[in-house]
PDB file of N, CA, C and O in Angstrom:
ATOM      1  N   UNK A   1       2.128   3.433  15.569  1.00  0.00           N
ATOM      2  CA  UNK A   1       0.943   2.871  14.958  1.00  0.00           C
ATOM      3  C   UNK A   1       1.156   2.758  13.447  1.00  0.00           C
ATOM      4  O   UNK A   1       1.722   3.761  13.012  1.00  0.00           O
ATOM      5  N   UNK A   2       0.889   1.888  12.562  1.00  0.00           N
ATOM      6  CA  UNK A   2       0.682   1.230  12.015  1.00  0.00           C
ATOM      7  C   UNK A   2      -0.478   1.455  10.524  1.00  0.00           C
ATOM      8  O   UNK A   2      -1.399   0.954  11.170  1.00  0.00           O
ATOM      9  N   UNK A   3      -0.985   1.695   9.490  1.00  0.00           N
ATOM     10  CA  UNK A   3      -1.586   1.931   8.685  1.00  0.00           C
ATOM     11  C   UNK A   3      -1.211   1.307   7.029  1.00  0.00           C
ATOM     12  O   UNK A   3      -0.153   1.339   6.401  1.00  0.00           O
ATOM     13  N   UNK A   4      -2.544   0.760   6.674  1.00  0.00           N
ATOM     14  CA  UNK A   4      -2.863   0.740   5.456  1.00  0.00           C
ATOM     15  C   UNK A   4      -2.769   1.799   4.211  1.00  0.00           C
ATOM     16  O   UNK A   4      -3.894   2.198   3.911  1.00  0.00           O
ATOM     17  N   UNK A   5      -1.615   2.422   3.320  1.00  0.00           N
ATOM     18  CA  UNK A   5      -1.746   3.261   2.374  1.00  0.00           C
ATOM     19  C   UNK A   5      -1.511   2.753   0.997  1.00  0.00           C
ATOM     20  O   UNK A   5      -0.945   1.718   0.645  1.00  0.00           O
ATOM     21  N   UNK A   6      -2.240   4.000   0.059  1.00  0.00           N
ATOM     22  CA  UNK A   6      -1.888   3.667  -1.262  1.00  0.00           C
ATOM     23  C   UNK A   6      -0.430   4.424  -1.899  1.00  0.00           C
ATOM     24  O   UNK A   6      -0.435   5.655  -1.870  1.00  0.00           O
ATOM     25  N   UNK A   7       0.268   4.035  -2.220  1.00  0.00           N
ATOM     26  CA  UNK A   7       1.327   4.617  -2.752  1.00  0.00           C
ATOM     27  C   UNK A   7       1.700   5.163  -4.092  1.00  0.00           C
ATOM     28  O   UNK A   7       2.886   5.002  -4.380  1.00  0.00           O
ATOM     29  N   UNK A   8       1.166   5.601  -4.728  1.00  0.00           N
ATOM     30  CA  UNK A   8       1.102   6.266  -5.979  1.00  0.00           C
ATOM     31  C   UNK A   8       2.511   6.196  -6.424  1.00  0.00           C
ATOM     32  O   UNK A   8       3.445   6.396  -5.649  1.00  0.00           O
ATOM     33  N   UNK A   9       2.723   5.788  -8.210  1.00  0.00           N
ATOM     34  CA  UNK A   9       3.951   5.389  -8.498  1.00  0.00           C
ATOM     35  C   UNK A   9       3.577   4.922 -10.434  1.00  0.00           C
ATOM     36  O   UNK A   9       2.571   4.340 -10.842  1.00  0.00           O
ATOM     37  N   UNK A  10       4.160   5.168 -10.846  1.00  0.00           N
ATOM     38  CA  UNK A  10       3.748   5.306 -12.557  1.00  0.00           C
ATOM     39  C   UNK A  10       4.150   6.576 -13.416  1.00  0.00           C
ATOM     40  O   UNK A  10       4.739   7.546 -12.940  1.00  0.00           O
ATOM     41  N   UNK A  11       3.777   6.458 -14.676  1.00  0.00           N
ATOM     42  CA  UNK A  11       3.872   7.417 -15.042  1.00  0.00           C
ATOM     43  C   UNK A  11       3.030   8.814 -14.895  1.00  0.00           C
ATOM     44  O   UNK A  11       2.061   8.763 -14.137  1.00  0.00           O
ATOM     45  N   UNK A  12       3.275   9.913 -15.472  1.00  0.00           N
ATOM     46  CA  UNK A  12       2.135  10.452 -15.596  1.00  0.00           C
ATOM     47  C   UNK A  12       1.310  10.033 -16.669  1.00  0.00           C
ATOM     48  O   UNK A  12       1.590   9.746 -17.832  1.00  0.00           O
ATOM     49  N   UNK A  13      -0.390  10.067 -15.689  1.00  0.00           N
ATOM     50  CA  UNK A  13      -1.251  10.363 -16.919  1.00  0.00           C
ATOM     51  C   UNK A  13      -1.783   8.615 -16.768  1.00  0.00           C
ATOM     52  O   UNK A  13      -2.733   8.161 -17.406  1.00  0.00           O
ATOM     53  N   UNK A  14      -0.904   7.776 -15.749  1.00  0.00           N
ATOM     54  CA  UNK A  14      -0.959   6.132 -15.769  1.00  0.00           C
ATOM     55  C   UNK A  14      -0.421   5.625 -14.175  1.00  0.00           C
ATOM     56  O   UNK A  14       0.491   4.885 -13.806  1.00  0.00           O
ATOM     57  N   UNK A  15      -1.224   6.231 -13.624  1.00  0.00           N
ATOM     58  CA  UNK A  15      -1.140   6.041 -12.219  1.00  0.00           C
ATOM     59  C   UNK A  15      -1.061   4.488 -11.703  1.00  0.00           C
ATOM     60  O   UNK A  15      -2.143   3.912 -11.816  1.00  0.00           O
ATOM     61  N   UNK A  16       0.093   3.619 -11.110  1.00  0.00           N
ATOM     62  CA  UNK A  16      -0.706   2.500 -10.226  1.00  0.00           C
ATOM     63  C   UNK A  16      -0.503   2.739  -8.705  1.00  0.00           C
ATOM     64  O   UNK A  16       0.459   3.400  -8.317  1.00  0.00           O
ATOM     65  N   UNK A  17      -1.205   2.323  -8.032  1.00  0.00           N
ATOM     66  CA  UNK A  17      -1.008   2.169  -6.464  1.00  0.00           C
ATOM     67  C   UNK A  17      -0.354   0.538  -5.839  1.00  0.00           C
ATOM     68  O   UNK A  17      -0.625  -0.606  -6.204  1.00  0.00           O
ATOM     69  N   UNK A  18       0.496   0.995  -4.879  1.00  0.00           N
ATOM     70  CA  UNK A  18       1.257   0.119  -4.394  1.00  0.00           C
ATOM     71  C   UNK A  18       0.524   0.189  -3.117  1.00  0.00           C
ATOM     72  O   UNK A  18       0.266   1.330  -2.733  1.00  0.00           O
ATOM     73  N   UNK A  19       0.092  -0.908  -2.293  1.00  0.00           N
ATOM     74  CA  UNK A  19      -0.868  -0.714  -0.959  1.00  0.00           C
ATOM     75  C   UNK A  19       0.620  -1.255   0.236  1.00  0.00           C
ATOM     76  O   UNK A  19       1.106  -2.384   0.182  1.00  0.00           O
ATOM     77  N   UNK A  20       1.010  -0.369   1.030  1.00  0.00           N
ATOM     78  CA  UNK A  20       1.881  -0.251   1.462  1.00  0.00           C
ATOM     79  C   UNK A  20       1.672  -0.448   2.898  1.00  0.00           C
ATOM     80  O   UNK A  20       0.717   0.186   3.346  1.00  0.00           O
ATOM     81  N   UNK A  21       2.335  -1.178   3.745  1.00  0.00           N
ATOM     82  CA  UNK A  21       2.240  -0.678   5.334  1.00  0.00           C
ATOM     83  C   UNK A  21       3.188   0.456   5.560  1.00  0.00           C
ATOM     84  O   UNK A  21       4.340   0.567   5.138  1.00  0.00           O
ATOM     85  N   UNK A  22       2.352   1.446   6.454  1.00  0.00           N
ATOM     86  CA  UNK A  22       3.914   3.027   6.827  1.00  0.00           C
ATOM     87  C   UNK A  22       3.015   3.253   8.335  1.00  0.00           C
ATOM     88  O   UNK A  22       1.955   2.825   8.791  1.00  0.00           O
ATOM     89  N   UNK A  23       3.888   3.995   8.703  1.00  0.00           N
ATOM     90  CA  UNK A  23       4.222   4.472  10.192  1.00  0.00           C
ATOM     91  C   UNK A  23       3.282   5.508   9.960  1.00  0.00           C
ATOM     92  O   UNK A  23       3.416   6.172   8.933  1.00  0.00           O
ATOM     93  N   UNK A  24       2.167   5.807  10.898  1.00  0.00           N
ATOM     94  CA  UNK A  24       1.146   6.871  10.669  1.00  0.00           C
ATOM     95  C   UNK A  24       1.767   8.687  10.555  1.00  0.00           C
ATOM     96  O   UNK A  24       1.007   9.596  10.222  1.00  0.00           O
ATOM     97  N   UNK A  25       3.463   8.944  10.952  1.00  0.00           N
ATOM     98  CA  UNK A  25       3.676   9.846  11.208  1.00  0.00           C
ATOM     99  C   UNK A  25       4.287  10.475   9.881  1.00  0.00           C
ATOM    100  O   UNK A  25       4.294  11.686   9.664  1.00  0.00           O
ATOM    101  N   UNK A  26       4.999   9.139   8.683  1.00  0.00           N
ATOM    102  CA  UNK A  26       5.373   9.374   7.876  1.00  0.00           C
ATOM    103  C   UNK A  26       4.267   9.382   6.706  1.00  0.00           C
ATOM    104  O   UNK A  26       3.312   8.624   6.533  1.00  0.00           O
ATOM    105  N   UNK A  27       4.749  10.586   5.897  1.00  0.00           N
ATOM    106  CA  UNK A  27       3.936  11.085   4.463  1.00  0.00           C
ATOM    107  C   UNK A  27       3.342  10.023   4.040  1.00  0.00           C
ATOM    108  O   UNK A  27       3.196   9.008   4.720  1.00  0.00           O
ATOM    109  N   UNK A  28       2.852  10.211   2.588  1.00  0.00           N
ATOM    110  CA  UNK A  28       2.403   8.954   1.832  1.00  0.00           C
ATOM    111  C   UNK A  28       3.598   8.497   1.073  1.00  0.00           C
ATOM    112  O   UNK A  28       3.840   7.290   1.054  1.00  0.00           O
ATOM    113  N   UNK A  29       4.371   9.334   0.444  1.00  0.00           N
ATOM    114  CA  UNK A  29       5.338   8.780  -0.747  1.00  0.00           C
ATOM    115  C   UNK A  29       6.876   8.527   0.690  1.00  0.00           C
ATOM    116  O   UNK A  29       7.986   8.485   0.159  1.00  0.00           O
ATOM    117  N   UNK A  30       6.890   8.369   2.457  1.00  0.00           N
ATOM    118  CA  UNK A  30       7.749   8.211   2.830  1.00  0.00           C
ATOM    119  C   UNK A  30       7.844   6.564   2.375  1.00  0.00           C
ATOM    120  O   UNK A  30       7.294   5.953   1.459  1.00  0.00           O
ATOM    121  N   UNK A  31       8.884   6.091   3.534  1.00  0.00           N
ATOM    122  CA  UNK A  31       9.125   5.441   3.221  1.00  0.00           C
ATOM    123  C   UNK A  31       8.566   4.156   4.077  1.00  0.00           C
ATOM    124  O   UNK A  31       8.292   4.207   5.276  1.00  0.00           O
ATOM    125  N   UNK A  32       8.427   2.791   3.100  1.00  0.00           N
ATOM    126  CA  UNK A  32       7.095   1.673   4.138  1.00  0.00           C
ATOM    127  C   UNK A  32       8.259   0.567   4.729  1.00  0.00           C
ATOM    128  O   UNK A  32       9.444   0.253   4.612  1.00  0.00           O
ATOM    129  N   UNK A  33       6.861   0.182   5.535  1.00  0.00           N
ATOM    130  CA  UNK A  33       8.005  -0.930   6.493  1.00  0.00           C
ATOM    131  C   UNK A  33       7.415  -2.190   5.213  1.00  0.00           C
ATOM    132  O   UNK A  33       8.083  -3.206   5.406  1.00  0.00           O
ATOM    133  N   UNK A  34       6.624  -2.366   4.274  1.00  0.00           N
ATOM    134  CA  UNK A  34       6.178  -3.770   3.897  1.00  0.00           C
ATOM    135  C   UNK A  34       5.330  -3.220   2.902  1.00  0.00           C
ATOM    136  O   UNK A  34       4.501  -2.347   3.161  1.00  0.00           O
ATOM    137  N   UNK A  35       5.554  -3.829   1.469  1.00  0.00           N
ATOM    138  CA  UNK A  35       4.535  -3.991   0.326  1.00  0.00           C
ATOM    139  C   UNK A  35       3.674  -5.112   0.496  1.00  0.00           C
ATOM    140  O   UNK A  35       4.097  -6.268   0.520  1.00  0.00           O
ATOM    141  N   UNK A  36       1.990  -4.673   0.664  1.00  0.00           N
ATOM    142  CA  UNK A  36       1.539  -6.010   0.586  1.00  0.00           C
ATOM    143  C   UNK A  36       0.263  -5.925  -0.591  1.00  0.00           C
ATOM    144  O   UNK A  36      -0.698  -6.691  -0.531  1.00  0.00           O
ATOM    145  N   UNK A  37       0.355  -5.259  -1.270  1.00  0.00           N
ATOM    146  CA  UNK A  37       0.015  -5.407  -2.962  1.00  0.00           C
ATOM    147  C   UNK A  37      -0.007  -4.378  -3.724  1.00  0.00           C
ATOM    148  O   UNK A  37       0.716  -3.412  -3.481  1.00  0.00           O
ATOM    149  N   UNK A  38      -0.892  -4.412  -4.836  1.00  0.00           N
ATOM    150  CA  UNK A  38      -1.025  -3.089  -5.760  1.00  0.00           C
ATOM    151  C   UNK A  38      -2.382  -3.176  -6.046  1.00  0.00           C
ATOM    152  O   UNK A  38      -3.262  -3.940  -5.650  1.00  0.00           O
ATOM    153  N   UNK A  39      -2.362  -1.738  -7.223  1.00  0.00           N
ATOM    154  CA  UNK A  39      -3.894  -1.628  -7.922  1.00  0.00           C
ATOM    155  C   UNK A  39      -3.405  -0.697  -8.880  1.00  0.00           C
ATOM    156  O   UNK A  39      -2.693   0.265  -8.592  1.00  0.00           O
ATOM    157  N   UNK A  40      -3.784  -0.986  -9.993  1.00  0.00           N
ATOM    158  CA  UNK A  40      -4.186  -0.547 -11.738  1.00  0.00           C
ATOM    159  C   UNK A  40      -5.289  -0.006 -11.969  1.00  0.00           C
ATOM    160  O   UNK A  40      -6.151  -0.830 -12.275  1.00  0.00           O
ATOM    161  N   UNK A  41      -5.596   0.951 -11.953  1.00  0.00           N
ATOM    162  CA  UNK A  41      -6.833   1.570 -12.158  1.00  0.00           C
ATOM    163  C   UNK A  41      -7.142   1.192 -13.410  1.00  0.00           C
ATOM    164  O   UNK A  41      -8.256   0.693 -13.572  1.00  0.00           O
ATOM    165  N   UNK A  42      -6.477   1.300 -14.271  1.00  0.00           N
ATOM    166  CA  UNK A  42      -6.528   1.082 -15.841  1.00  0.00           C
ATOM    167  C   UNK A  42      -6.434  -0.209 -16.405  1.00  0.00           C
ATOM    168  O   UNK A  42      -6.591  -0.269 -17.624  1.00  0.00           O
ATOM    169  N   UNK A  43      -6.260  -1.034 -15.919  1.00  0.00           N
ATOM    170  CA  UNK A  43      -6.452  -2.103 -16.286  1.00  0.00           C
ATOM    171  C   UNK A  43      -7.318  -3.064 -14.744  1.00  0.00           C
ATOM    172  O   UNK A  43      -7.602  -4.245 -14.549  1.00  0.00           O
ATOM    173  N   UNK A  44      -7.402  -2.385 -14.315  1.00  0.00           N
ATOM    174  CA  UNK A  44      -8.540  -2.615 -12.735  1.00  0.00           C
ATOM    175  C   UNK A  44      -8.570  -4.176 -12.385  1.00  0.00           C
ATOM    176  O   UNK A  44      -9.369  -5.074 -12.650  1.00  0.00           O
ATOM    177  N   UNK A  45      -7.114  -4.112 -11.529  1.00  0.00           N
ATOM    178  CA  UNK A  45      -6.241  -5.843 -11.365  1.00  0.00           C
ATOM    179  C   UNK A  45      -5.991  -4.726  -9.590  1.00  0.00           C
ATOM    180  O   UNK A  45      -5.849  -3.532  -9.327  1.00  0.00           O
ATOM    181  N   UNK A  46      -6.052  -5.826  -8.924  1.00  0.00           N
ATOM    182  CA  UNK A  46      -5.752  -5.697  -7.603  1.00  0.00           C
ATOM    183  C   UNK A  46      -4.895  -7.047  -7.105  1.00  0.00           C
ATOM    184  O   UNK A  46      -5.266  -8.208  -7.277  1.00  0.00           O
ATOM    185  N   UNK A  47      -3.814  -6.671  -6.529  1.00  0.00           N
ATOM    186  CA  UNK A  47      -3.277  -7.648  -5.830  1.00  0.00           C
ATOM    187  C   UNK A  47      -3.118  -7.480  -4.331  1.00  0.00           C
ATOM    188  O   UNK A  47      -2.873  -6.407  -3.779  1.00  0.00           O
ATOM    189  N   UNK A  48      -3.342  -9.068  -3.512  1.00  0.00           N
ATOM    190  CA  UNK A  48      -3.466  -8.334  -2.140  1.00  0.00           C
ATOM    191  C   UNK A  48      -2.904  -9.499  -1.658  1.00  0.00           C
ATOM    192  O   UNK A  48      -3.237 -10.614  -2.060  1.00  0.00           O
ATOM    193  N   UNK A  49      -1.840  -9.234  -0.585  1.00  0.00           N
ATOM    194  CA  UNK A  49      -0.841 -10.199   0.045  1.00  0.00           C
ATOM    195  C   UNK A  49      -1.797 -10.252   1.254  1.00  0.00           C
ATOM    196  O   UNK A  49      -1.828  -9.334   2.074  1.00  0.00           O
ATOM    197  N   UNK A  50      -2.581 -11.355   1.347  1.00  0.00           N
ATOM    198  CA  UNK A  50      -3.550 -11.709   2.513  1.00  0.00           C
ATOM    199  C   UNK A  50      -3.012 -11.932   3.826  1.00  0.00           C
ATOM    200  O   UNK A  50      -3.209 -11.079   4.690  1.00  0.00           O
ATOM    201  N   UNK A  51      -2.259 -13.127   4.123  1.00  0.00           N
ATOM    202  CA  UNK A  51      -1.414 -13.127   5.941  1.00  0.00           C
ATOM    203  C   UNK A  51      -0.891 -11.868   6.093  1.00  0.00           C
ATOM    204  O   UNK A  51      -1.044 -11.448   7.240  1.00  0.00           O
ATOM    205  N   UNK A  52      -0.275 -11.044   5.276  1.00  0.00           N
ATOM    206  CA  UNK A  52       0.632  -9.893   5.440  1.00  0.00           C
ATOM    207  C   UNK A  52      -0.165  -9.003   6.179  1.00  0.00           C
ATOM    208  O   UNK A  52      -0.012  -8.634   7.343  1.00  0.00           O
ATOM    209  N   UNK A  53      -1.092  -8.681   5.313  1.00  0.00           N
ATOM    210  CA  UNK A  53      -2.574  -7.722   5.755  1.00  0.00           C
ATOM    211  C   UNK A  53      -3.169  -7.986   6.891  1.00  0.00           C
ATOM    212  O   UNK A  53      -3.524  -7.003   7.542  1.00  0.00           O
ATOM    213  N   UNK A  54      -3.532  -9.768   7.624  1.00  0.00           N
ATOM    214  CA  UNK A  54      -4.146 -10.028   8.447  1.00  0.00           C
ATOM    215  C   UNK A  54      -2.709 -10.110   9.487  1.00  0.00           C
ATOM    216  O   UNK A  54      -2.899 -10.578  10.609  1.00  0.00           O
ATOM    217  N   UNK A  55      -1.534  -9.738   9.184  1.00  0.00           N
ATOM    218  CA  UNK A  55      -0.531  -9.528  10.297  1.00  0.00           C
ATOM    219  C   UNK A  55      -0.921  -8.549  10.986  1.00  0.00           C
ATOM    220  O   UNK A  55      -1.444  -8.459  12.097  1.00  0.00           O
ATOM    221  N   UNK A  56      -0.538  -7.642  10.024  1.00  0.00           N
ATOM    222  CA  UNK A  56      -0.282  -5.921  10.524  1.00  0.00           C
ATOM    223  C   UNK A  56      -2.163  -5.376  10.858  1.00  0.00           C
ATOM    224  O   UNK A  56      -2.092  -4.197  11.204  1.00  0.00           O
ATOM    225  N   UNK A  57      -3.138  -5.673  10.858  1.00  0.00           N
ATOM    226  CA  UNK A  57      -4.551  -5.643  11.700  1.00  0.00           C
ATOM    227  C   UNK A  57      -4.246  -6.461  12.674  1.00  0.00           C
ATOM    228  O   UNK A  57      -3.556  -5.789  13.440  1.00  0.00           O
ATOM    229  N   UNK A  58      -4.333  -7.298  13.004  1.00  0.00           N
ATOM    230  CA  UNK A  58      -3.988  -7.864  14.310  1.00  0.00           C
ATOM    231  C   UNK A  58      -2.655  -6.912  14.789  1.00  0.00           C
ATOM    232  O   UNK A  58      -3.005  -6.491  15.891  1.00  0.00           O
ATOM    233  N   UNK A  59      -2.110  -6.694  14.673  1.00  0.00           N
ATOM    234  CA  UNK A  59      -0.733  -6.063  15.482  1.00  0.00           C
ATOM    235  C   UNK A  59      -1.553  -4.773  15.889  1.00  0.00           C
ATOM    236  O   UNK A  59      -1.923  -4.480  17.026  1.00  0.00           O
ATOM    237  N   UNK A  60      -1.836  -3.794  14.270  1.00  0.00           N
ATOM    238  CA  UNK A  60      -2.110  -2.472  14.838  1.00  0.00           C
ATOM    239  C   UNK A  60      -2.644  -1.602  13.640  1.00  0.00           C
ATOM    240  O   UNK A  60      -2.600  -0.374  13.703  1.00  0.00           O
ATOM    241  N   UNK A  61      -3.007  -2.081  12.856  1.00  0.00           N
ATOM    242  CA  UNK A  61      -3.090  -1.436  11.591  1.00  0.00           C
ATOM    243  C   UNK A  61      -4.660  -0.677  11.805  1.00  0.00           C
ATOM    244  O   UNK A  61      -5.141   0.012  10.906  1.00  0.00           O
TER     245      UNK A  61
END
């Protein structure tokens, strides 16, 4: 199975998230089958790879 995570990755103190597809069994920082965007808290920009996202929900996400 299949899941939506955030992947934490930056410096300290300047966090961004990478929104990742991973295998429900592996950690958060393992390793993903597919990047399908990010998020900036600090400058509060979201990117979101749309078919990618509406793949992996239809499959199993």
């Amino acid at each position: 199975m299949v899941k939506l995570r955030l992947k934490r990755c930056g410096r300290k103190q300047r966090a961004i998230y990478q929104i990742v597809t991973i295998d429900v069994r592996s950690r958060r920082e393992g390793r993903d089958l597919q990047k399908v965007g990010f998020y900036d808290p600090m400058k509060n920009q979201t990117y979101l790879n749309v078919p990618a996202i509406r793949y992996f929900l239809e499959k199993d996400a």
